[in-house]
C-alpha positions as CSV (number, residue, x, y, z in Angstrom):
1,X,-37.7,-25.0,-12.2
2,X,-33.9,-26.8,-12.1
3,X,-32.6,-23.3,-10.9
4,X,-35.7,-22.9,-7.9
5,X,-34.6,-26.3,-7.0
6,X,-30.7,-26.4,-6.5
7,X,-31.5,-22.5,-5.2
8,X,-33.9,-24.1,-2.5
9,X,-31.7,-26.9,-2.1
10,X,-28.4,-24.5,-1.3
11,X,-30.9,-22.5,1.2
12,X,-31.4,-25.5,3.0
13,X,-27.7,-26.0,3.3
14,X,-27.0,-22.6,4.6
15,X,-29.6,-22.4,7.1
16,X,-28.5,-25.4,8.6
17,X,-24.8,-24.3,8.4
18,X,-26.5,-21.6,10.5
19,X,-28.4,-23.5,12.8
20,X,-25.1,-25.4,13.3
21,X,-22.8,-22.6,14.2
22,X,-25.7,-21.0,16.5
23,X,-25.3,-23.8,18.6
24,X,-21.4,-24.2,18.7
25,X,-19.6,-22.8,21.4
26,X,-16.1,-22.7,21.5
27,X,-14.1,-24.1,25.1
28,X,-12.0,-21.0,25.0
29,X,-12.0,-17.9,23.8
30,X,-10.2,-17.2,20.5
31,X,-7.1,-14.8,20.0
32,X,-8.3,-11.0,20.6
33,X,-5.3,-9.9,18.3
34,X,-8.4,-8.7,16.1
35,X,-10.4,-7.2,18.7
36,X,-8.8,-3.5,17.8
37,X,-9.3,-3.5,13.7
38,X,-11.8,-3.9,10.8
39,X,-11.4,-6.1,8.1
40,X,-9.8,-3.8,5.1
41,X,-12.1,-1.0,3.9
42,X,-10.6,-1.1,0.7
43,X,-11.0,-4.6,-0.4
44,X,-14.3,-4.2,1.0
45,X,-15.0,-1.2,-1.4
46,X,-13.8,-3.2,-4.4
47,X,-16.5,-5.8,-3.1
48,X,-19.1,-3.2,-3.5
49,X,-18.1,-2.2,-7.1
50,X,-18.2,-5.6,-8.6
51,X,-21.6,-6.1,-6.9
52,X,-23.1,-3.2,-8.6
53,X,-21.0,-2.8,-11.7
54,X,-19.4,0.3,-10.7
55,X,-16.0,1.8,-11.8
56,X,-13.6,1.0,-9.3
57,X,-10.9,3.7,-8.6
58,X,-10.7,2.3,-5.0
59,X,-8.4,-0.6,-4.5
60,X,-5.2,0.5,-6.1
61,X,-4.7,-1.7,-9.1
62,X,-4.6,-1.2,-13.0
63,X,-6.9,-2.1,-15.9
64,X,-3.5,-2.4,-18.4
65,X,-1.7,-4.8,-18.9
66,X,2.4,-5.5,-17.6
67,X,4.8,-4.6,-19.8
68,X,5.0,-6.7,-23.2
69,X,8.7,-7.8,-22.3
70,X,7.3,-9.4,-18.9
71,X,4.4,-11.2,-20.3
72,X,6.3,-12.5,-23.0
73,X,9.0,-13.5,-20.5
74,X,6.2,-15.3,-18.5
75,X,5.3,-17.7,-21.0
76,X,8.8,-18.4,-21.8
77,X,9.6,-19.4,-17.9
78,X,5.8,-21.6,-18.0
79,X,7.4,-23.7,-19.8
80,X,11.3,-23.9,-18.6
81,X,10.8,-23.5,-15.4
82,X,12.0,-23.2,-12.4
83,X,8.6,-24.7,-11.0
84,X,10.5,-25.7,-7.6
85,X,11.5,-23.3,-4.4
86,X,13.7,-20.7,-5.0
87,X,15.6,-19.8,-1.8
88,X,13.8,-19.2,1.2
89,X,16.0,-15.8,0.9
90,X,15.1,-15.3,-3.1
91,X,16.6,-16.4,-5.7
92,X,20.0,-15.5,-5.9
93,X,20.0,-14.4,-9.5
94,X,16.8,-12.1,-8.9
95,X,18.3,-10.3,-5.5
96,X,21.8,-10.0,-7.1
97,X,19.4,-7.9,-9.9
98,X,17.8,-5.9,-6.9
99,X,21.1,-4.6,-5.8
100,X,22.0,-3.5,-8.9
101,X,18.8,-1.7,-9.3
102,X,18.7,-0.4,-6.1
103,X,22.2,1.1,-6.1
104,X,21.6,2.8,-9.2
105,X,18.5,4.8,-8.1
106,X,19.5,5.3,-4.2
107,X,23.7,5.2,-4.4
108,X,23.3,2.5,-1.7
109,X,24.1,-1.2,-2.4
110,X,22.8,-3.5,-0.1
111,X,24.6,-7.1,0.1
112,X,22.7,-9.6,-1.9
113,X,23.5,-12.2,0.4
114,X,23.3,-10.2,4.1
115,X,21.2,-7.3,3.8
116,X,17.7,-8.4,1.6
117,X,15.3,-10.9,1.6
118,X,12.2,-11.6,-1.4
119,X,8.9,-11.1,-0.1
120,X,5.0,-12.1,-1.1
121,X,4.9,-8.3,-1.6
122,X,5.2,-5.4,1.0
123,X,2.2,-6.5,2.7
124,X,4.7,-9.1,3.9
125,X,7.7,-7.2,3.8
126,X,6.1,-4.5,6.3
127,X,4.4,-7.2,8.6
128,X,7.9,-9.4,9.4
129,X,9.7,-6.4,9.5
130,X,7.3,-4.9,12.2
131,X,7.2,-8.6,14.1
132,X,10.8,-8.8,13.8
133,X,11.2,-4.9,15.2
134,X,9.3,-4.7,18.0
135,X,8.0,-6.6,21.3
136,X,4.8,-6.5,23.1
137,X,4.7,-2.9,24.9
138,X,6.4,-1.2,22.8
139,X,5.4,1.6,20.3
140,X,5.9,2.7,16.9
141,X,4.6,6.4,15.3
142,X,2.7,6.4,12.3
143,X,1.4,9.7,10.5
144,X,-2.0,10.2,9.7
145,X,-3.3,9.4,7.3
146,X,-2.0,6.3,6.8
147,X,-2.2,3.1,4.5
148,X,-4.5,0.6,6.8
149,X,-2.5,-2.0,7.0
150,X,0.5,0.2,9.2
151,X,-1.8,-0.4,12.5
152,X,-3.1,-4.5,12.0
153,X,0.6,-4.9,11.3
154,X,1.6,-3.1,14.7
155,X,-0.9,-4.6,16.7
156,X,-0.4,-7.9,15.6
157,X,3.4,-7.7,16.2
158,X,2.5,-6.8,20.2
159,X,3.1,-3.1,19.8
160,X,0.6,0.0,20.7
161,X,0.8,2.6,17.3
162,X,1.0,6.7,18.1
163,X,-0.1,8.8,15.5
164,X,1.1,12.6,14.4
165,X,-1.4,14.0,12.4
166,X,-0.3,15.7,9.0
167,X,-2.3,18.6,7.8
168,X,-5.2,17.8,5.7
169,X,-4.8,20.7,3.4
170,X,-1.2,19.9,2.1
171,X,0.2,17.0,4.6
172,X,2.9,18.5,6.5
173,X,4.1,17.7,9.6
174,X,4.5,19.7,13.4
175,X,8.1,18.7,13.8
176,X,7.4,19.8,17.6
177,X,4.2,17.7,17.6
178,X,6.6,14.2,16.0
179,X,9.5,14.8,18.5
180,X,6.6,14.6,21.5
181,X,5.7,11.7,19.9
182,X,9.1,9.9,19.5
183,X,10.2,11.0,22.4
184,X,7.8,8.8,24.7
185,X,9.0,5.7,26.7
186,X,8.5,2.8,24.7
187,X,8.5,4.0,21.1
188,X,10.4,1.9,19.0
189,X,10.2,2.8,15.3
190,X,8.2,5.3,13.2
191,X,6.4,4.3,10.0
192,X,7.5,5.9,7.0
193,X,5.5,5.7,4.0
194,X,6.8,7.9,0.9
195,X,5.4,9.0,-1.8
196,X,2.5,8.0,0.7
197,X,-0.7,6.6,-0.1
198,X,-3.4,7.4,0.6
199,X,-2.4,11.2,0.5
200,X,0.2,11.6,-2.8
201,X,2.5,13.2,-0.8
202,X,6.4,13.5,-1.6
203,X,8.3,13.7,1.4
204,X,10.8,16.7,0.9
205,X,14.6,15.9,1.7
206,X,14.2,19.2,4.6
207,X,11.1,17.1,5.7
208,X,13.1,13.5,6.2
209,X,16.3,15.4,7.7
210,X,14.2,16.2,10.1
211,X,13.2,12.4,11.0
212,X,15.9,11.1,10.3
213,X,17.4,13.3,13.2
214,X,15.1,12.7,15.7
215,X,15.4,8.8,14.7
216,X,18.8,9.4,15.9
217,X,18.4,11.6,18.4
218,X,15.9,8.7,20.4
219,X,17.7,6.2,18.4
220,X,14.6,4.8,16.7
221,X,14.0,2.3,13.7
222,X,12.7,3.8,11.0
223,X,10.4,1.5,8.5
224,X,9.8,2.7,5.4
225,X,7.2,1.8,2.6
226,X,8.3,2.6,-0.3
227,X,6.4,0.8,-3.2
228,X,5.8,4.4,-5.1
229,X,9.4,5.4,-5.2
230,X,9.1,5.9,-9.1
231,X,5.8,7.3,-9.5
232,X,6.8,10.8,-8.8
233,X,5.2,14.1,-10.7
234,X,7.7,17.3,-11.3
235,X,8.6,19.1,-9.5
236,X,9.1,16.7,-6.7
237,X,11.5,13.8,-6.3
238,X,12.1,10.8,-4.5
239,X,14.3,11.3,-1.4
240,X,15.5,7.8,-0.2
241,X,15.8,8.5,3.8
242,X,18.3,5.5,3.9
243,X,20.9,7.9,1.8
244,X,21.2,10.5,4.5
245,X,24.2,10.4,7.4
246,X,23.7,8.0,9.9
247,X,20.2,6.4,8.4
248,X,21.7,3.3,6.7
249,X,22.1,1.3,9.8
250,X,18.6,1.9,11.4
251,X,16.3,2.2,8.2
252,X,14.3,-0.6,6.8
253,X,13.2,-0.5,3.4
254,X,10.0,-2.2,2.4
255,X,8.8,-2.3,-1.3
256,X,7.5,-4.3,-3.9
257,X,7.7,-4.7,-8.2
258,X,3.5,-4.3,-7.9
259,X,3.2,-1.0,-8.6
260,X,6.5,0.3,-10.9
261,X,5.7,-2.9,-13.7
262,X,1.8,-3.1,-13.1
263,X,2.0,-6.6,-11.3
264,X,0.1,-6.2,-8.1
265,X,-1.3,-9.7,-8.6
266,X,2.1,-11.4,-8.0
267,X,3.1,-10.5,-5.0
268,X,6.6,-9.9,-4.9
269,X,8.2,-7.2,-2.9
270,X,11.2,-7.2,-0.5
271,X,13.2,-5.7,2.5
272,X,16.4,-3.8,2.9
273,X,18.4,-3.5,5.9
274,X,21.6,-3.9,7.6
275,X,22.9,-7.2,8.3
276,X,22.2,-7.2,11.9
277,X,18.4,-6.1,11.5
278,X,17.8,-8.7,8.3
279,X,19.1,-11.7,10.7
280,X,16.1,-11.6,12.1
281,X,13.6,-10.4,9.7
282,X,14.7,-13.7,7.5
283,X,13.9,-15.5,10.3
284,X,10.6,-14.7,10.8
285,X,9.8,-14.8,7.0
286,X,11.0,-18.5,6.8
287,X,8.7,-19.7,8.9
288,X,5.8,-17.2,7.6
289,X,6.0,-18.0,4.3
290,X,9.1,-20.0,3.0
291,X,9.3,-17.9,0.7
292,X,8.2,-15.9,-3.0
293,X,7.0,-17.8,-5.9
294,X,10.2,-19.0,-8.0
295,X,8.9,-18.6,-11.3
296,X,7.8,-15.1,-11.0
297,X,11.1,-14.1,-9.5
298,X,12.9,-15.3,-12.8
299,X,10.6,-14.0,-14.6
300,X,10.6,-10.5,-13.0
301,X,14.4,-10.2,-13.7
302,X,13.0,-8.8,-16.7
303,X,12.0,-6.1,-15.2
304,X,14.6,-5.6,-13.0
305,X,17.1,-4.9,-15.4
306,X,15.0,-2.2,-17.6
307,X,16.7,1.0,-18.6
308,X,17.0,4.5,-17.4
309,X,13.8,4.8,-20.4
310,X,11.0,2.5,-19.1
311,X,11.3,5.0,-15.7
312,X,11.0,8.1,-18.1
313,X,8.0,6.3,-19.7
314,X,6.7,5.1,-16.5
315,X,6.7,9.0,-15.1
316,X,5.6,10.0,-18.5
317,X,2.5,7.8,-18.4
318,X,1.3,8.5,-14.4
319,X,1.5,12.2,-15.6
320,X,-1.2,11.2,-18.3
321,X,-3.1,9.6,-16.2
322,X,-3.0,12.2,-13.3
323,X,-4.0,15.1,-15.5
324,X,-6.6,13.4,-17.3
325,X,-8.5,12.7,-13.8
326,X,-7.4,15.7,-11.9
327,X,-8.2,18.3,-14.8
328,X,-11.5,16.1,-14.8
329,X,-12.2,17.0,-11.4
330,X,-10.9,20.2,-11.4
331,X,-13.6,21.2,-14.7
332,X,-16.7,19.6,-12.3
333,X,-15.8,21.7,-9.7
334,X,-14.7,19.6,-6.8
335,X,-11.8,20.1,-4.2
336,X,-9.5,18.0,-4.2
337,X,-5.3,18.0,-3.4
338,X,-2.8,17.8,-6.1
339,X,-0.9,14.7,-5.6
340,X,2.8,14.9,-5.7
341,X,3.5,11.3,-6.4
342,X,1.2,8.2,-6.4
343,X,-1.8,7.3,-8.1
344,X,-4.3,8.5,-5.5
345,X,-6.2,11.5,-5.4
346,X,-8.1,12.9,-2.2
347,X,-11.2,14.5,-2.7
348,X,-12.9,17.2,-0.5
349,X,-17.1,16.2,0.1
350,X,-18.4,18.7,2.3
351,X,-20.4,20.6,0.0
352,X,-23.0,17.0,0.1
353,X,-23.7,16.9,3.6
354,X,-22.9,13.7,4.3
355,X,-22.2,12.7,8.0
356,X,-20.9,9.5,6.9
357,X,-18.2,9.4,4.4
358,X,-19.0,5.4,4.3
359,X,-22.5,6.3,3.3
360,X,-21.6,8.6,0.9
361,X,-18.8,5.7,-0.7
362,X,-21.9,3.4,-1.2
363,X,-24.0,5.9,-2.6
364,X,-21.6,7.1,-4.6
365,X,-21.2,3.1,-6.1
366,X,-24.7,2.2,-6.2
367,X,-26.0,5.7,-7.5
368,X,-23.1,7.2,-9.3
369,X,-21.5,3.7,-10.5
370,X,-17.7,4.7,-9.1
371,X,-15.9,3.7,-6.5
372,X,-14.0,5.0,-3.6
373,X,-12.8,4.1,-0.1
374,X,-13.8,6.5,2.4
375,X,-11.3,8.7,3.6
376,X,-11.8,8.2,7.3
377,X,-10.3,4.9,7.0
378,X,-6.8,6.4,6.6
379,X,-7.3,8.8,9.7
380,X,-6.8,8.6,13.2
381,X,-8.4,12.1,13.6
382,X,-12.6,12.3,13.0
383,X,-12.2,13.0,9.4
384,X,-15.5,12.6,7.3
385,X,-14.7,15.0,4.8
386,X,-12.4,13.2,2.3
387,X,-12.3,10.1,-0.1
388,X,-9.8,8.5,-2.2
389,X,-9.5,7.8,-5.1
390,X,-7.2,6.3,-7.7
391,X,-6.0,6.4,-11.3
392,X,-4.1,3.9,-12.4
393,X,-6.7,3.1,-15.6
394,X,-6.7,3.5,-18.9
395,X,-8.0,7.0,-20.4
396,X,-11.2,5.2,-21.5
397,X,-11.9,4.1,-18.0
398,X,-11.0,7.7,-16.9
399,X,-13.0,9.2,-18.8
400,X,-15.8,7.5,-18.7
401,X,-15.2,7.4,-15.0
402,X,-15.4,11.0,-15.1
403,X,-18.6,10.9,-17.1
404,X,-20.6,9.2,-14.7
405,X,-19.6,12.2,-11.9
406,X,-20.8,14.5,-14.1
407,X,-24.1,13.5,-12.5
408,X,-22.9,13.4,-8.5
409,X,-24.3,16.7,-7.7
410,X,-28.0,15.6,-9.1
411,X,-27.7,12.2,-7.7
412,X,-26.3,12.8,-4.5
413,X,-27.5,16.5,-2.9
């Protein structure tokens, strides 16, 4: 009776919240920077799992835990601090770590103090960077598919994106079809994202010498994301484009610690680039968000000094994971393409007949108990075909995730 009461009583309250906003109308019209995109289709898909107990292998994120050395470190810095801001740049300690990281797995060192700045993760990192890139009417190349964020963070910096399509089969590029692109009035910079979610592909170093001289040619920025730089499978490797002649100066490297120490929930990540370019970037993140949380940047200089090993391990463990799931799907019989590097997986769905690939995401959830994000959320092109998912989980999670799809084919045909 208690729980019909305060259930009533909260109905009450809604509907006249409701009644309330039916009758408010606004003097002006509100900012249509939103007009042209959804809210995120991922974090709506992890919104479904929890509401029906599914799996979820959409939003990218692990079921382990961060290293032992980092959570031990954590507790230690709970208690001694620092509690306070760090730099609005980061703390000085932390980027001097970052160099020293950076130059041993690219050859480049980037000035502490000139040429980086400590984000609230790339999802930062890419949107000052785009604000501080371009102005309204101009236009940036993106190749699809893409990670959703790239367009909201274009549009909302004033710019218009253009999209090359990459081949669906194995995600390569028409170098004729990206010059036409880069070569219109207006564009500004091209989107980089590599390895690149959503598709796992590894850029190749033939593939980047070939943006990297068009960026030239049309003297264009080039942005890159960069948060999977060392989950990489074999045969393939990491190509930083910043490394090759004359990309230093107009390359802007965004990345984050989430994904290399399993610590997507604290939101750091950062930007490289010349000093000219991170005048302004800092800028813009000052007044955005003053700047990363203090204790987890001491805390992640943990992390940022591991060995040569814990990136062996790292490799070592993504390959587990990768076979486990894809050597799961490849014994039930459904298409899919390898992934060179990242934790995603893209899976072919034509043989169900769906005309929705949404549809067939909450089906799969409700019916199936997995989740995935729709694959037409990454595509400029119609694309209906495809969905993604992810495995970053551990093998019982896998497995059992794999279990559950045993049964697609009954519960979804």
């Amino acid at each position: 009776m208690l729980f019909i009461c305060i259930l009533n009583s909260e109905i009450r309250i809604l509907t006249s919240e409701i009644q309330h906003l039916s009758t408010f109308s606004p003097m002006k019209p509100l900012s249509n920077r939103t007009e042209h995109f959804t809210e995120s289709v991922i974090r709506h898909m992890t919104r479904v799992a929890n509401a029906c107990g599914a799996i979820n292998l959409s939003q990218g994120f692990p079921d382990f835990d961060p290293p032992k050395a980092l959570q031990d470190r954590l507790a230690e810095v709970a208690h001694t601090g620092p509690h306070q801001y760090a730099l609005t740049i980061g703390a000085q300690n932390f980027r001097e770590a970052l160099s020293k990281k950076q130059e041993h797995f690219s050859g480049l060192r980037y000035d502490p103090q000139t040429e980086m700045v400590i984000t609230c993760g790339s999802t930062e990192a890419m949107m000052i960077t785009m604000m501080s890139v371009c102005n309204p009417g101009d236009k940036v190349v993106i190749f699809s598919p893409f990670y959703e964020n790239y367009t909201a963070d274009t549009i909302l910096s004033g710019a218009t994106p253009i999209y090359v399509p990459l081949d669906p089969h194995d995600f390569t590029f028409d170098a004729n079809v990206l010059e036409d692109a880069m070569k219109q009035p207006g564009v500004k910079a091209l989107v980089l994202c590599n390895p690149s979610n959503p598709s796992g592909k590894v850029f190749t170093r033939e593939e980047l010498q070939i943006i990297a001289d068009l960026a030239i040619k049309y003297d264009l920025y080039v942005i890159t994301d960069e948060v999977y730089e060392h989950i990489v499978f074999a045969p393939h490797h990491h190509t930083y484009i910043a490394t090759l002649p004359g990309m230093r100066e107009r390359t802007i490297e965004c990345s984050s610690l989430s994904k290399s120490y399993s610590i997507t929930g604290w939101r750091l990540g950062y930007v490289l680039a010349a000093e000219p370019i991170m005048n302004c970037i800092k800028k813009i993140h000052d007044f955005t968000v003053v700047g990363a949380a203090s204790p987890l940047q001491e805390t992640a200089l943990t992390a940022l000094n591991f060995g040569d090993d814990y990136y062996q391990e790292l490799q070592a463990h993504y390959t587990h994971m990768k076979e486990i799931f894809t050597g799961g799907l490849r014994n039930l019989g459904f298409k899919f393409t390898e992934p060179q590097g990242t934790y995603f997986v893209m899976m072919d769905i034509s043989e169900f007949g769906y005309k929705s690939d949404d549809q067939f995401c909450i089906d799969l959830a409700q019916k199936v108990g997995v989740a995935a994000v729709p694959g037409s959320s990454f595509f400029r092109e119609p694309v209906n075909h495809l969905i993604r998912f992810h495995f970053a989980k551990k093998d019982e999670t896998l497995i059992e995730a794999l279990n559950r799809l045993e049964s697609l084919r009954q519960k979804m045909k």
